[in-house]
C-alpha beads as a LAMMPS data file, in Angstrom:
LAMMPS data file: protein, C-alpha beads

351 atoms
350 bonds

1 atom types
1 bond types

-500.0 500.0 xlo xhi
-500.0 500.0 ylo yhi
-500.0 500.0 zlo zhi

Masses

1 110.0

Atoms # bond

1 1 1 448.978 457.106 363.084
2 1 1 450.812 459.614 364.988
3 1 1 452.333 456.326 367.222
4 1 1 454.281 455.579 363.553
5 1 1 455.758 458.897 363.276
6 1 1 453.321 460.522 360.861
7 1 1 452.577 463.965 361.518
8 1 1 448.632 464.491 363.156
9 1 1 446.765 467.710 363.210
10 1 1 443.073 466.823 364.798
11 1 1 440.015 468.800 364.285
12 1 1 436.457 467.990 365.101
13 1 1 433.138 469.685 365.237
14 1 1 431.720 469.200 368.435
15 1 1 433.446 468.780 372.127
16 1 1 433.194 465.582 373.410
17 1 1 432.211 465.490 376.897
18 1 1 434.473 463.848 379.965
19 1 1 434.271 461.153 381.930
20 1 1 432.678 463.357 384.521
21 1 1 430.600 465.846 382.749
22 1 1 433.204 468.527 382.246
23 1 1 433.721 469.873 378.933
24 1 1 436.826 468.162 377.038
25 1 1 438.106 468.071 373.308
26 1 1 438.859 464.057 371.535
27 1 1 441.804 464.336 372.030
28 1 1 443.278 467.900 372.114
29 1 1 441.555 468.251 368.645
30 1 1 440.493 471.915 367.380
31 1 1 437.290 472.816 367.228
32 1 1 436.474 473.533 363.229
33 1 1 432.982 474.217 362.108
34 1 1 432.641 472.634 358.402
35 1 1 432.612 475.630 356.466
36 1 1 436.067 476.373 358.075
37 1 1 437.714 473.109 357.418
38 1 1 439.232 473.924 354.044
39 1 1 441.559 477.081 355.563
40 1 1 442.662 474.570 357.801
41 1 1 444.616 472.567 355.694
42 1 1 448.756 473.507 355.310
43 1 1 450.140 473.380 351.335
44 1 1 450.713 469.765 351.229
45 1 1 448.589 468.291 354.073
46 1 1 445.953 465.012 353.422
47 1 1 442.555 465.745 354.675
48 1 1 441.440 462.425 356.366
49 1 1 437.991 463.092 356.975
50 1 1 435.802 460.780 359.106
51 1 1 432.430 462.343 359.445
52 1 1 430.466 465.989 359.866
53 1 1 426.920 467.222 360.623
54 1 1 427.651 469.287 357.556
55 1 1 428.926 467.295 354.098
56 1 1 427.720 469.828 351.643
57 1 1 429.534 472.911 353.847
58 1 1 432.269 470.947 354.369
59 1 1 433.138 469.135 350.907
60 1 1 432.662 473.139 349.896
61 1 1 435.221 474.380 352.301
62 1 1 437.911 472.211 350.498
63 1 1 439.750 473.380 348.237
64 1 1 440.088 471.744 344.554
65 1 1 443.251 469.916 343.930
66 1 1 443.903 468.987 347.903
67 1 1 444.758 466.037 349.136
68 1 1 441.193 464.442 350.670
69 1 1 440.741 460.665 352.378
70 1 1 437.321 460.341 353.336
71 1 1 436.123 457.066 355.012
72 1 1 432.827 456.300 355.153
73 1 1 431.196 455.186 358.555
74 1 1 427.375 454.614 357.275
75 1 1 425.428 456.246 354.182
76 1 1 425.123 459.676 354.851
77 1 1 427.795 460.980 352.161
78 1 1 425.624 459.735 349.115
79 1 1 421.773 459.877 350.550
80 1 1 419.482 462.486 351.204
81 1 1 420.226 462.649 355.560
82 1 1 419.203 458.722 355.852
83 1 1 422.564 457.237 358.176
84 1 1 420.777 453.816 356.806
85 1 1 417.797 454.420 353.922
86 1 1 416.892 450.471 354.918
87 1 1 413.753 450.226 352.973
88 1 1 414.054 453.745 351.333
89 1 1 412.315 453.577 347.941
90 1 1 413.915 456.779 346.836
91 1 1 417.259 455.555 347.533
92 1 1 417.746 454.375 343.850
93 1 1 416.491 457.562 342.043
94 1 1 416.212 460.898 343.272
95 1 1 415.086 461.890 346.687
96 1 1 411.765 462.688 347.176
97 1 1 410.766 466.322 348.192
98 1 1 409.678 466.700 350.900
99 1 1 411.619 463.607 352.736
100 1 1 409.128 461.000 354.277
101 1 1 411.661 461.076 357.007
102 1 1 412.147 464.444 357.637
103 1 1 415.624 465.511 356.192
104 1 1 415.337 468.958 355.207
105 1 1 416.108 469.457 351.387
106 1 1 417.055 466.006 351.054
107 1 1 416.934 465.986 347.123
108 1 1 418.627 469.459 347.064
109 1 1 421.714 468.258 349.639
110 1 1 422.336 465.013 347.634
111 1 1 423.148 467.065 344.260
112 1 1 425.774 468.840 346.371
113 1 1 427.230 466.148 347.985
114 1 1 427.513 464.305 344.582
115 1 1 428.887 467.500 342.573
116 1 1 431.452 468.184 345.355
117 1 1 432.689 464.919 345.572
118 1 1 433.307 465.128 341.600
119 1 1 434.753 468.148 341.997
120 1 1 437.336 467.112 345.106
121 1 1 438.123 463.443 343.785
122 1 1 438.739 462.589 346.999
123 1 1 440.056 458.604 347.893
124 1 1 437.171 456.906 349.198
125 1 1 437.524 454.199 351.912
126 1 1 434.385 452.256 353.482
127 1 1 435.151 449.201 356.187
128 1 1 432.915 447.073 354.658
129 1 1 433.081 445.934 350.972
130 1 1 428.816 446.081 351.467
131 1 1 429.057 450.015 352.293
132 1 1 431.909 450.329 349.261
133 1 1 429.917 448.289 346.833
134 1 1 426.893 450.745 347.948
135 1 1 428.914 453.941 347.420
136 1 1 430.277 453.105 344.376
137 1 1 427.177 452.387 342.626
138 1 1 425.314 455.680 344.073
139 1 1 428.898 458.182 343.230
140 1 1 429.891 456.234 340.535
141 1 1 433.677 456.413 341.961
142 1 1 436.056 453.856 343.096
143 1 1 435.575 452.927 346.744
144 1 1 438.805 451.078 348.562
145 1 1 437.996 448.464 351.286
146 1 1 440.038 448.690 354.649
147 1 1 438.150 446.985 357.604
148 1 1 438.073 448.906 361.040
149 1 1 440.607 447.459 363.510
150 1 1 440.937 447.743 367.025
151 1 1 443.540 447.181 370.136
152 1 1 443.310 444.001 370.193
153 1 1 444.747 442.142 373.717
154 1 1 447.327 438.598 373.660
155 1 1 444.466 437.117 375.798
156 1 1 441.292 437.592 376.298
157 1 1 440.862 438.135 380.136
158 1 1 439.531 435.391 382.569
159 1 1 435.708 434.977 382.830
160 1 1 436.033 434.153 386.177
161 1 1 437.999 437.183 387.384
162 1 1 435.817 439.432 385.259
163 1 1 432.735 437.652 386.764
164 1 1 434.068 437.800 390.463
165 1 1 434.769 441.799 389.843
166 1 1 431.234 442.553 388.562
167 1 1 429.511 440.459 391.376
168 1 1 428.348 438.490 388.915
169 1 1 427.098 434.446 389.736
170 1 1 429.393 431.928 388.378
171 1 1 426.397 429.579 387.106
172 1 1 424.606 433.037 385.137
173 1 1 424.297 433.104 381.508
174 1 1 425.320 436.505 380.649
175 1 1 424.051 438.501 377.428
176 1 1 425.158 441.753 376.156
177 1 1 423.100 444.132 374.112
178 1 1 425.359 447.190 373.381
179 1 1 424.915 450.277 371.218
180 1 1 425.137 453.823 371.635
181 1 1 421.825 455.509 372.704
182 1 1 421.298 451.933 374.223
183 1 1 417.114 450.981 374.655
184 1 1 416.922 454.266 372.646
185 1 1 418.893 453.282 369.598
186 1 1 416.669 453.313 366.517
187 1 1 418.902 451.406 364.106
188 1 1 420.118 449.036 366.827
189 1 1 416.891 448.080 367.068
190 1 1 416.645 449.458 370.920
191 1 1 413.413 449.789 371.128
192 1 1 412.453 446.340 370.334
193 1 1 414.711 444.883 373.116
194 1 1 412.797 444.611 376.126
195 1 1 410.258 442.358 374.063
196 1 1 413.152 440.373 372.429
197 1 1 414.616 440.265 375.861
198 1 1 411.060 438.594 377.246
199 1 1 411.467 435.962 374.698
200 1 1 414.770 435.011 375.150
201 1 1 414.378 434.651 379.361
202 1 1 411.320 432.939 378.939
203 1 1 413.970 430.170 377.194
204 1 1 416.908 430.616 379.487
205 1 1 415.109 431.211 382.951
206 1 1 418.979 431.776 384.348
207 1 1 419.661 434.458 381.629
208 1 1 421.272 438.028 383.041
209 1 1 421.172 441.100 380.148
210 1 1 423.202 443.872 380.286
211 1 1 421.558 446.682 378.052
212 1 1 424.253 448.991 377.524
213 1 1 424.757 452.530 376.031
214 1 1 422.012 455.175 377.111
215 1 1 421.992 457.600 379.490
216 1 1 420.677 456.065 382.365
217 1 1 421.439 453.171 385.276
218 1 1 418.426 451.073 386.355
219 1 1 417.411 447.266 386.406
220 1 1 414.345 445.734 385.608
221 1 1 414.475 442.139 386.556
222 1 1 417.436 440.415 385.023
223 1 1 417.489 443.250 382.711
224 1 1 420.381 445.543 384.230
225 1 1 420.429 448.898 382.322
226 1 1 423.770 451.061 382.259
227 1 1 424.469 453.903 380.693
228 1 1 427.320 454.521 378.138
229 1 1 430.993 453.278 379.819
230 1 1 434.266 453.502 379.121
231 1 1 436.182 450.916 376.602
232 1 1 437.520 449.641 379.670
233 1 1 434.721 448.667 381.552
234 1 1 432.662 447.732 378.713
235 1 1 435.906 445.249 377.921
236 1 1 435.548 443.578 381.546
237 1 1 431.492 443.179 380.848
238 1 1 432.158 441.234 377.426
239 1 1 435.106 438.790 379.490
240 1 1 432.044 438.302 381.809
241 1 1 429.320 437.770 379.369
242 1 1 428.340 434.900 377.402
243 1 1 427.604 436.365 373.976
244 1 1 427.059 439.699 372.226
245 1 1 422.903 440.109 371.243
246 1 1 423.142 442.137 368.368
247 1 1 419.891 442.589 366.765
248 1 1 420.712 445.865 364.477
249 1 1 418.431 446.881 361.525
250 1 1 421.785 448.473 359.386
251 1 1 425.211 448.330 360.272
252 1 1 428.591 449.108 358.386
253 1 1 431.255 447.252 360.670
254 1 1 430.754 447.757 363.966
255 1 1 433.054 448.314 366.656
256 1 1 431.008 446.628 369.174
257 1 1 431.543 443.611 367.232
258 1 1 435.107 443.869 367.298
259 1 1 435.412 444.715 370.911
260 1 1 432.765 441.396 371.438
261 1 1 435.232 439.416 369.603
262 1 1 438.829 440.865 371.461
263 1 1 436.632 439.164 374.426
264 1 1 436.256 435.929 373.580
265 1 1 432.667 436.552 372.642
266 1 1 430.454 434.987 369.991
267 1 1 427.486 437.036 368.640
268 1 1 424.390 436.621 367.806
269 1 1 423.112 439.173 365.168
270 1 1 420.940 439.825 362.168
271 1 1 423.255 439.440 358.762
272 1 1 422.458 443.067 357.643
273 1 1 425.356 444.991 356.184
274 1 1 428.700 444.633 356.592
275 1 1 427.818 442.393 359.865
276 1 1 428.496 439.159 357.561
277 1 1 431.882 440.396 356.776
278 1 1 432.630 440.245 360.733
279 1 1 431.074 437.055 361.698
280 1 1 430.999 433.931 360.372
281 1 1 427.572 432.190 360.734
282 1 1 428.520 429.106 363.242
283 1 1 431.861 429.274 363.376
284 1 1 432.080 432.742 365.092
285 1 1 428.705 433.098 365.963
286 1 1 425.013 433.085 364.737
287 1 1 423.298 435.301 361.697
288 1 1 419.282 435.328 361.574
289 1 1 417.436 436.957 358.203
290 1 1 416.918 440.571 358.281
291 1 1 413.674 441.135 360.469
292 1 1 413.488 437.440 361.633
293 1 1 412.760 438.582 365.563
294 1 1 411.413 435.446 366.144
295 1 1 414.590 434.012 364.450
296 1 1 416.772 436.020 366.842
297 1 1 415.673 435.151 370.071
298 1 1 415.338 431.149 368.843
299 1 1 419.024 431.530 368.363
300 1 1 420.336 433.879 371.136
301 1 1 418.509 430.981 373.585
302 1 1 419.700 428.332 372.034
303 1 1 423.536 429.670 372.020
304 1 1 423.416 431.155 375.765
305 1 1 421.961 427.828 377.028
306 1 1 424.758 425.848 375.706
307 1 1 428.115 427.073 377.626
308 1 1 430.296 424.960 375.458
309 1 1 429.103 425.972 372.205
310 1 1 429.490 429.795 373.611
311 1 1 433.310 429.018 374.514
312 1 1 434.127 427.491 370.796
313 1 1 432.533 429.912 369.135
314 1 1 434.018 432.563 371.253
315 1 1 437.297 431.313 371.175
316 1 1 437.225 431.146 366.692
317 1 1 436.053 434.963 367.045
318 1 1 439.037 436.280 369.455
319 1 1 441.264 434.343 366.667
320 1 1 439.474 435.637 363.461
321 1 1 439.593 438.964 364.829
322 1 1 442.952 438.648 365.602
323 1 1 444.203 438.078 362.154
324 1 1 441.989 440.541 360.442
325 1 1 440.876 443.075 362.797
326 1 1 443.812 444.792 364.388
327 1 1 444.697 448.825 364.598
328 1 1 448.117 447.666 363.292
329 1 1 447.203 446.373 360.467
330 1 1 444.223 448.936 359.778
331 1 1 446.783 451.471 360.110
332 1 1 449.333 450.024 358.091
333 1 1 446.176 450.100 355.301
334 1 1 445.972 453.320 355.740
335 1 1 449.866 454.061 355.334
336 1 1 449.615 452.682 352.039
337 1 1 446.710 454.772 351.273
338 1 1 448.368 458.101 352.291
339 1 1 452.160 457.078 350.429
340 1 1 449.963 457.006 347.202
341 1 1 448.485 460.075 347.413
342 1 1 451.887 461.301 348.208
343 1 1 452.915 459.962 345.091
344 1 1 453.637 462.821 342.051
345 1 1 450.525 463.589 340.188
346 1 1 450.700 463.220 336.208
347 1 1 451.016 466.634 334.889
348 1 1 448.170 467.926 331.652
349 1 1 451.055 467.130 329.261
350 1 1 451.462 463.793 330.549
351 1 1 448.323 462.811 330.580

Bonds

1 1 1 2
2 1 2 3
3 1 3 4
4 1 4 5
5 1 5 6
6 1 6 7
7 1 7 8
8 1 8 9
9 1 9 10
10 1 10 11
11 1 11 12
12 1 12 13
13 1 13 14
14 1 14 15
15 1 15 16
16 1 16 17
17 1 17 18
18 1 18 19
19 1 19 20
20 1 20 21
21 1 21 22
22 1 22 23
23 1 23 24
24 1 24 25
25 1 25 26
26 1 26 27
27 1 27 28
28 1 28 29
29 1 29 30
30 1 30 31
31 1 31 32
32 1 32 33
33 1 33 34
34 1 34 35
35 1 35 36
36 1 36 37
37 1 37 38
38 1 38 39
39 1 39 40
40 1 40 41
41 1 41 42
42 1 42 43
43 1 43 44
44 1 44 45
45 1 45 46
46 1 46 47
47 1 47 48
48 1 48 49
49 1 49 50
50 1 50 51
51 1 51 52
52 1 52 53
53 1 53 54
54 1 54 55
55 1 55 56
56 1 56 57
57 1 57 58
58 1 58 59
59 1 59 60
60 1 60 61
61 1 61 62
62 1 62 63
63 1 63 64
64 1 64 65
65 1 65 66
66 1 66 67
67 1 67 68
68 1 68 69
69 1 69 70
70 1 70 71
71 1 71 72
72 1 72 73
73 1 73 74
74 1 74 75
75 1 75 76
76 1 76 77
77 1 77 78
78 1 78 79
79 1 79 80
80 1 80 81
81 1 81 82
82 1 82 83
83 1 83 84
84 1 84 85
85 1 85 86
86 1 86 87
87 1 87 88
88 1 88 89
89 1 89 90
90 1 90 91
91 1 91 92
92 1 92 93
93 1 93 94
94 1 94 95
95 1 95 96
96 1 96 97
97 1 97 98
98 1 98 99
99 1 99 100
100 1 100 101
101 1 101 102
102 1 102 103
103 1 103 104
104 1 104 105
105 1 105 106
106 1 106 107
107 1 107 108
108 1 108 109
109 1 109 110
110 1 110 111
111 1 111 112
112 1 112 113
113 1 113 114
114 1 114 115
115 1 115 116
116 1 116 117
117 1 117 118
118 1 118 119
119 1 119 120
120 1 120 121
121 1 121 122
122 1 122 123
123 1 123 124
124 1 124 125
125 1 125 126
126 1 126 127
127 1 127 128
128 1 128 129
129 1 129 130
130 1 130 131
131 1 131 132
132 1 132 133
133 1 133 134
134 1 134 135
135 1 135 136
136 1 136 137
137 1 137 138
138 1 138 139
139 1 139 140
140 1 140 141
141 1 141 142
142 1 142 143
143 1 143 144
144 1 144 145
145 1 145 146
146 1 146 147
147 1 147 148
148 1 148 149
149 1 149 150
150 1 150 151
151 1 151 152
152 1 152 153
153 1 153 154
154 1 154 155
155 1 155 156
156 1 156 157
157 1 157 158
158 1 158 159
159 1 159 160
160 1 160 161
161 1 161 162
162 1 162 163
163 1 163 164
164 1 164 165
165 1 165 166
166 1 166 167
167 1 167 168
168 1 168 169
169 1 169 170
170 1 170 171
171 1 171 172
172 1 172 173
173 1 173 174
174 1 174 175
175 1 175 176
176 1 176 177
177 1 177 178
178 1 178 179
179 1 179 180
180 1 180 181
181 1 181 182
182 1 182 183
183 1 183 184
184 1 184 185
185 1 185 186
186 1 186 187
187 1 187 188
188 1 188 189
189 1 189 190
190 1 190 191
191 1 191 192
192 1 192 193
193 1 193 194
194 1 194 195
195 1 195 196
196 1 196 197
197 1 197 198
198 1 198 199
199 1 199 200
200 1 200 201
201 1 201 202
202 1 202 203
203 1 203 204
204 1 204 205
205 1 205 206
206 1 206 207
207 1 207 208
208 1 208 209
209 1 209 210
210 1 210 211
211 1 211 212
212 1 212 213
213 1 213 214
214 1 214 215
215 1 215 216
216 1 216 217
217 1 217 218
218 1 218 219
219 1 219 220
220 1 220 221
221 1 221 222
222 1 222 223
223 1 223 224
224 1 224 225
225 1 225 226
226 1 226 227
227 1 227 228
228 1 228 229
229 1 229 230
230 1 230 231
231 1 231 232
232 1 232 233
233 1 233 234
234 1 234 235
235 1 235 236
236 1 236 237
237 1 237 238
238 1 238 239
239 1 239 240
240 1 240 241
241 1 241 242
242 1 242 243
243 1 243 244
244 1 244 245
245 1 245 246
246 1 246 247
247 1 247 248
248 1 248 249
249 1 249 250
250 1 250 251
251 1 251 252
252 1 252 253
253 1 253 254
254 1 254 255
255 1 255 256
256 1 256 257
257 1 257 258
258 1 258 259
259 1 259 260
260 1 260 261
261 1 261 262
262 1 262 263
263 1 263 264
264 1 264 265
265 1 265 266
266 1 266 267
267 1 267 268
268 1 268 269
269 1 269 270
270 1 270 271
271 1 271 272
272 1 272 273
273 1 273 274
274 1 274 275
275 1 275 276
276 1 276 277
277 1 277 278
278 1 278 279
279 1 279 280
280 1 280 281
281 1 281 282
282 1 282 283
283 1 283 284
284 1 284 285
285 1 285 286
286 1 286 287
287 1 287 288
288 1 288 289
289 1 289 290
290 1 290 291
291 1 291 292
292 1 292 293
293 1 293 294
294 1 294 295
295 1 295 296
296 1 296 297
297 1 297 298
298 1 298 299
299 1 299 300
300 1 300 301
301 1 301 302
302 1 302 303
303 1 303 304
304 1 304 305
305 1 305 306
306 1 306 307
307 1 307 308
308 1 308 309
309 1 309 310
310 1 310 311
311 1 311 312
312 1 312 313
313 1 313 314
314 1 314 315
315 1 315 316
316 1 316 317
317 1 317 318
318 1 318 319
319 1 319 320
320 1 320 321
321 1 321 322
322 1 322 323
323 1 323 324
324 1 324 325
325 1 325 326
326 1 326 327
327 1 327 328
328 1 328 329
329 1 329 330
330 1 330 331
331 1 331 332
332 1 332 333
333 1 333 334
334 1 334 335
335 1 335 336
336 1 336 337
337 1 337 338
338 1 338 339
339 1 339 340
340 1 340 341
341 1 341 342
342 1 342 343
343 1 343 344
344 1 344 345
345 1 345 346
346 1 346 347
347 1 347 348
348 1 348 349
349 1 349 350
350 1 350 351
């Protein structure tokens, strides 16, 4: 936004770290704890708020009658603590007390979160029209849809070069499981890889994984584990990969997706979420049923083993994505969201 002019003031909660350990804010940002947010904001500022360990002491901070954009990222603003309730039978009626999953207060922290929304009227945004159909049935307020966009290149880059800079063999079929925490990622279904990995070699003896995200560097076979990299690196992986193996549980619209798809990349995932709103089953890649494992690794084989089909589908998702997935036009959404909020409210008379 700030590349169009607009004036940006950054805060976040935590510091993220740098490339090398050291101690670095996202970009320049100030560090706010939640229950300081609201004496942050300058007379006539929008509050654009993205996410917080804190909703309840944060939707408090704000004062009534500011200017508030929240976008939702997963589920957290309307449930008890669940990111994802998945099969969460409280999810539709109160929480229950205690939480089966451990969120402290659960029941207690979704009455705040619903009274202060009410309160605030803030403009809700979700990425997926899944997440905003969600939202608006649990807060009973309207929910806009504006899809998450990325950088997204002219080209995607050469296999060949990516291939020959990763030491990679030119005759590998190359898969790509990515998600942040990485074999440890619970709603990325992490922990099931390895086993979903067994099935899918057993298929495509010439099959090379790269298991990418956690906080550690190892291989295990033709399993190569890396830690969590830089856009830019994990960019040159997905021009040397084959397709994206994406077997999450829950998902909103996920970046990784995106970034797949600015590749060249087709993906294979389950069609949970807003993941249906991202790829197109066999024309920009493959969905399986929720929970089908066995589902999942039929079709990962049977798309790495065929190069051709990989480069067709691949080369529809680098074009969907580029008509529908771009920062330029997610920003320009967002424009259009902020000039209406600029707009002049209705005074008491008026209304």
């Amino acid at each position: 936004m700030a590349e169009t002019g607009a004036g940006v003031r950054l805060t976040c909660e935590v510091a993220e770290p740098g490339p090398h350990g050291e101690a670095a804010s996202v970009l320049s940002a100030t560090m706010v704890a939640p229950c300081g947010f609201g004496p942050q904001l300058a007379a006539g500022e929008t509050a654009h708020i993205h996410c917080t360990g804190d909703w309840p002491g944060l939707l408090n901070a704000i004062p009534e009658g500011a200017r508030a954009v929240i976008t939702l990222h997963d589920c957290e603003l309307f449930t008890g603590g669940c990111p994802y309730p998945l099969d969460c039978p409280a999810l539709d009626r109160e929480c229950a007390d205690p939480c089966p999953r451990k969120f402290p207060h659960s029941r207690r922290v979704r009455q705040v979160k619903r009274l202060s929304l009410r309160r605030l009227g803030p403009t809700l945004v979700a990425p997926s029209r899944w997440l905003a159909r969600l939202a608006g049935e649990h807060l009973g307020l309207p929910v806009a849809v504006i899809p998450n966009g990325i950088p997204w290149p002219a080209r995607s880059m050469s296999r060949r070069e990516a291939r020959v800079r990763l030491g990679i063999l030119p005759a590998a079929r190359v898969a790509v499981f990515a998600a942040h925490g990485g074999l440890g990622a619970a709603y990325k279904a992490g922990s099931a890889w390895r086993s979903l990995w067994q099935g899918i070699k057993a298929r495509v003896p010439q099959a090379l994984c790269f298991a990418v995200g956690g906080d550690s560097e190892s291989r295990d076979g033709d399993l190569v584990i890396w830690p969590y990299v830089e856009r830019e690196r994990l960019a040159l992986l997905m021009a040397a990969a084959d397709v994206l193996l994406y077997p999450t549980l829950a998902d909103n619209h996920s970046l990784v997706i995106l970034e797949a798809m600015a590749q060249g990349l087709p993906v294979v995932a389950h069609g949970v979420g807003g993941v249906p709103e991202q790829v197109a089953h066999d024309t920009t890649g493959l969905l399986v049923g929720p929970g089908d494992r066995a589902g999942f690794v039929e079709a990962a084989a049977a798309l790495l083993a065929d190069p051709a089909r990989c480069r067709a589908l691949g080369a529809n998702a680098f074009a969907s994505g580029r008509k529908r997935f771009t920062v330029e036009r997610m920003i320009a959404d967002y424009a259009k969201v902020y000039a209406r909020l600029r707009e002049p409210r209705p005074s008491s008379e008026e209304e």
